[in-house]
Phi, psi and omega in degrees: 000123172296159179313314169313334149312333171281341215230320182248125151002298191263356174267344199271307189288314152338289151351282210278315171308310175299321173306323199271333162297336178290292211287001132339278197294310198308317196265001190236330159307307175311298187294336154307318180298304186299323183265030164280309183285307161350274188318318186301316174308300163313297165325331166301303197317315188280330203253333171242019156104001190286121165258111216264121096034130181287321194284358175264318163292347177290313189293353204260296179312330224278318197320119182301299194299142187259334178290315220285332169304308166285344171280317211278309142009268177310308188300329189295321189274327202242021205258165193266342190210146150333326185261009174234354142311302207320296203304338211257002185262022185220000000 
């Protein structure tokens, strides 16, 4: 934060608006990569004949994480069955 900022009002708000837009954008840019990555796992699932179970699909949108998503991924694509995706998420 610049020094001008401890000291005037209106530069401290300037400041402090510009961080929650960047860091704004930073979380909502994150959050399009996940529900990107979501879809996609579902979509392998789906593109390979797999009937994905509603309470799995919630958990799959819901997920945040961008590692846990590209491992749950790598499984959409290679797991032999639905029921050993299921096994590779836990």
């Amino acid at each position: 934060m610049p020094a001008v900022a401890i000291f005037d009002q209106q530069e401290a708000s300037r400041v402090t608006d510009q961080w929650v837009q960047v860091y704004g954008e930073a979380r909502g840019q994150v959050r399009g990569e996940t529900i990107g990555q979501a879809r996609a796992v579902l979509r392998v699932l789906a593109t390979r004949g797999f009937h994905v179970p509603e309470p799995l699909r919630v958990r799959v949108l819901a997920c945040m994480d961008l590692a846990t998503l590209d491992r749950w991924l790598d499984a959409a694509i290679s797991a032999p069955s639905m029921e050993a995706f299921g096994c590779a998420l836990d």
